[in-house]
N, C-alpha and C positions, 0 to 999 in steps of 0.2 A: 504493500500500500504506500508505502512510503516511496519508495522507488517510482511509483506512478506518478504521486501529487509531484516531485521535482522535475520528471519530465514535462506533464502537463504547463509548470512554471515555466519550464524554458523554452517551450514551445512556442506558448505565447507570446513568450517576450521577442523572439526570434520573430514570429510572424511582423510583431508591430516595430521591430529592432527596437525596443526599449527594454533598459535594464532598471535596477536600483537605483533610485536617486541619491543626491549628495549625504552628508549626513546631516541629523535634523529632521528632516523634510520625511512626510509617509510616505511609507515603504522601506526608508530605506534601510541596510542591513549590515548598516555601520555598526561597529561598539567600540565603547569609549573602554578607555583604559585601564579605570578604574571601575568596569565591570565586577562585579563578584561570579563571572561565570568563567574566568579566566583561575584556573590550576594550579600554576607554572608560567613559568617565564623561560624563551630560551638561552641556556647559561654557555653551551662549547661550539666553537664554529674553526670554520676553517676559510681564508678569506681566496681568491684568485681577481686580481683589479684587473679591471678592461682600462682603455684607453681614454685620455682625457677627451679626444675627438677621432674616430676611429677614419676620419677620412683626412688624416692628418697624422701620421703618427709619429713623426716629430716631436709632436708634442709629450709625448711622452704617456706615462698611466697616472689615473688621479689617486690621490695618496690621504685626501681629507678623511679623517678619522680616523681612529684606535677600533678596534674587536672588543674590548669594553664596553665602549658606546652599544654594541647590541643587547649585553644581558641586563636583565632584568626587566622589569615594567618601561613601558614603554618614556621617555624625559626630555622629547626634542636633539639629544645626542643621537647622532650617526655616525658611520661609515657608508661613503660615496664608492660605488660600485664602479661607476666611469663607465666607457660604452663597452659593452660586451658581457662585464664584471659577473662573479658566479661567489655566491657565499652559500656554503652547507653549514647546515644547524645539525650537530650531532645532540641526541636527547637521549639521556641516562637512564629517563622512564617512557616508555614507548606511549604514542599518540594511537589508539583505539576510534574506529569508526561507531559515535554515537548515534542519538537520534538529535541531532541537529550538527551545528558547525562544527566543527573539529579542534580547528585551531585557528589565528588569525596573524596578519601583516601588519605590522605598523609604519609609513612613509611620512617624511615630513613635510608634506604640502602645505605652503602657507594659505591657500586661498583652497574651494572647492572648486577649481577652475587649470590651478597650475599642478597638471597632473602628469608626475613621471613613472614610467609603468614597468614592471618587470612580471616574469612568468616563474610560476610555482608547478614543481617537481617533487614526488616524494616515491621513498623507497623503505625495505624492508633489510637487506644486506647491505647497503652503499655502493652497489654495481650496477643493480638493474632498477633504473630512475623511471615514472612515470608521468608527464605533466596533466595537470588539468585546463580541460579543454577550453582554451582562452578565446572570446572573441571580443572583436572590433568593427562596429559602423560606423567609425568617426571615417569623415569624408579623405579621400585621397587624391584629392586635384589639387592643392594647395597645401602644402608643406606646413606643419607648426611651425612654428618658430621660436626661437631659442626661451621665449618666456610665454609660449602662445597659448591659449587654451586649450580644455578639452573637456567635451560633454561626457559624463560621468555617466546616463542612462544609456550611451552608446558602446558600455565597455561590459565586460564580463570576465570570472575570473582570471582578474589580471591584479595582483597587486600595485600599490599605488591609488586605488579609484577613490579614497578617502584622504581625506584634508589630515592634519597632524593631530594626534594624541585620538584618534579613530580607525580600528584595526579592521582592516577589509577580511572579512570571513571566506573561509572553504571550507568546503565539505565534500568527504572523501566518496560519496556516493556516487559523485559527480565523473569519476574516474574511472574505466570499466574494468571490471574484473579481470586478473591474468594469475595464472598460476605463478608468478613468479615475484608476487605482491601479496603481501599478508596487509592487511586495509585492519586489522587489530594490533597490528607488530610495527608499527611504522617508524624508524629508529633514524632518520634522516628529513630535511625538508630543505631542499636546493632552492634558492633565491635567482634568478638568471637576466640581467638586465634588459630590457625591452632596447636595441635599436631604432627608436622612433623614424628614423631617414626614411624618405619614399624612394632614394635611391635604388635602383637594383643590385648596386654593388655592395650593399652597404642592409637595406632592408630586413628585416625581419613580419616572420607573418604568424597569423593565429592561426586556429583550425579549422577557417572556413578559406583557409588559404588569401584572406584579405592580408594585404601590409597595415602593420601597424603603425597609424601614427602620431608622434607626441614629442612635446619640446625637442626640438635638433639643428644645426648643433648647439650643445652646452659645454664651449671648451674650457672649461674651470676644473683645476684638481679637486673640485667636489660635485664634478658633471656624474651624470645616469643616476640610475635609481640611488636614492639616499634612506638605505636599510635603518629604523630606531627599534624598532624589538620584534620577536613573533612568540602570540601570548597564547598558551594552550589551553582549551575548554577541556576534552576528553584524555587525559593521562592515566596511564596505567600505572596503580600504588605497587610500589615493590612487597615481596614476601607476602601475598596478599591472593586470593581466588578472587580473579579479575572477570570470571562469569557470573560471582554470586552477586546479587541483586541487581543485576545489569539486564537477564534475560526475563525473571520472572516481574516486572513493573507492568502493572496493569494500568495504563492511561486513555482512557474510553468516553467520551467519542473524540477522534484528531482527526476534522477539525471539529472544534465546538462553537455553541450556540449561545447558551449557559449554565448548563451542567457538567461538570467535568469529576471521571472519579480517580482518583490515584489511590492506589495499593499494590502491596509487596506481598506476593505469595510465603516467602521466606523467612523475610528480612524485618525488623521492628524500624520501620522511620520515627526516626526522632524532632525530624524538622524539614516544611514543603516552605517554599518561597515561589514566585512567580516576577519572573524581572523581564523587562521589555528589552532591545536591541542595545540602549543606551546605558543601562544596566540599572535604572531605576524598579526599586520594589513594590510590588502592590498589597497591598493586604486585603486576604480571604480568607474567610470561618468556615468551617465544615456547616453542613445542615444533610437534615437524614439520618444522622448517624457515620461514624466512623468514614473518612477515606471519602467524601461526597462534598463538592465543593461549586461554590455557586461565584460564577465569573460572569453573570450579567451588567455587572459595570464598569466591567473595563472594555475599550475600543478595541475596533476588528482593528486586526494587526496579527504580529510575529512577534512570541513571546517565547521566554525559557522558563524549564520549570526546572528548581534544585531542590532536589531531594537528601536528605544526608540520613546517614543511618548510624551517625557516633561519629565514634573520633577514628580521623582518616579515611571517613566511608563517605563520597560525594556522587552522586551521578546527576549529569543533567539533560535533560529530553527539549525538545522542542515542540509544539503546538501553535497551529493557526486558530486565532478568534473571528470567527463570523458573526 
């Protein structure tokens, strides 16, 4: 079911090329950084810099920022990838495919407009990478320009599509099955700079085989994607049965109306929350009895639900409000 309702999403959006809009604004599927649906932070990386202007390389590689500037919560500190640039995020506690976002990006865009973009890859060993499927309808007759805009509902998983201290989500569903990916084991998240050029020499494309494109050139040692954290929703607790209360969660009906029931066939919950994209809390009381939860006043939207069952026990689901 779940696998349908995000087709169905991207389908449409695909029909009318609109995506998510900026952050703020409904729909969109930004979260802030000071979410509580965030786990982890990623702490070990490994950096590879592209080129300060790759149709110049003279110039040299851009060298703005320390591998520091990546871990922890996301603070306006970067490391500039430069054109081409590739950072791997090694993670200690493997990212798990929940029922909603997985993990998220954090870029430093000053405006919701100055948007530099890179593509996300994830793996299971650190040999066999898989990206998720990125597109782009921003126009390609006229080149961005070095500080130019870009429409935000025109992009799709691509990091970067959110303004600073707003982590652009993925979710690993999105990526299709292969035996050579464990989408519970996911012990890697590759960063890869978007080459904005409409160049052919130079160009990079999505997966609908469009070029993508977006500020170019930015020949500054803090040019391409400028990496500030990638913050984990779904991590897997070490020493820990990482199936228990994960599989037996009953949350019925997705989507809802105003009745919604959460229960754990297993597990004793100790504590439900309900937080929107932005990572604000709502508060709701059972009625009925036990596990039966009345959400007729909160707005249609895209919300989380966190569930905790003690200490060091968190899972979190996703649900649409109709």
């Amino acid at each position: 079911m779940k696998l349908i309702v995000i087709l169905i999403f991207v389908l449409n959006n695909f029909a009318f090329a609109q995506f998510a809009p900026p952050a703020g604004q409904p729909g969109s599927t930004a979260i802030y950084k000071e979410s509580p649906v965030f786990t982890g932070w990623a702490q070990n990386v490994e950096i590879y810099r592209g080129y300060v202007d790759i149709s110049d390389k003279s110039l040299g590689f851009a060298d703005y920022g320390d591998k520091e500037y990546i871990f922890g919560i996301a603070d306006g500190k970067v490391l500039s990838l430069g054109d081409s640039g590739v950072v791997v995020i090694k993670l200690d506690k493997p990212v798990f495919n929940g029922d909603s976002w997985d993990f998220a990006v954090f870029e430093n865009g000053f405006n919701d407009e100055f948007l530099e973009l890179a593509f996300v890859e994830v793996s299971s060993d650190g040999d066999h990478y898989y990206r998720f499927p990125a597109v782009s309808f921003t126009d390609t007759t006229v080149q961005t320009g070095t500080f130019g805009a870009t429409d935000a509902t025109k992009i799709h998983n691509l990091a970067g599509k959110y303004r600073v201290n707003y982590g652009t989500p993925f979710d690993l569903d999105f990526i299709e099955d292969n035996n050579l990916l464990d989408k519970n084991n996911i012990r890697f998240i590759k960063i890869i700079d978007v080459i904005g050029s409409l160049d052919d020499r130079y160009a990079t494309y999505d997966s609908k085989g469009n070029k993508i494109n977006d500020p170019f050139p930015t020949p500054f040692n803090s040019g391409g994607f400028d990496l500030d954290a990638v913050g984990i929703i779904h991590q897997k607790i070490q020493n820990s049965n990482d199936d228990t209360g994960m599989t037996d969660i009953i949350i019925y009906p997705n989507p809802v109306v105003s009745i919604l029931q959460i229960r754990s066939v297993s597990n004793c919950i100790s504590n439900i929350e309900i937080l929107d994209v932005s990572g604000s809390k709502y508060n709701i009381s059972q009625i009925y009895g036990s596990g039966i939860y009345d959400l007729s006043s909160i707005q249609p939207g895209m919300y989380f639900i966190k569930i905790d069952f003690g200490k060091d026990k968190t899972i979190i689901r996703r649900i649409i409000k109709e």
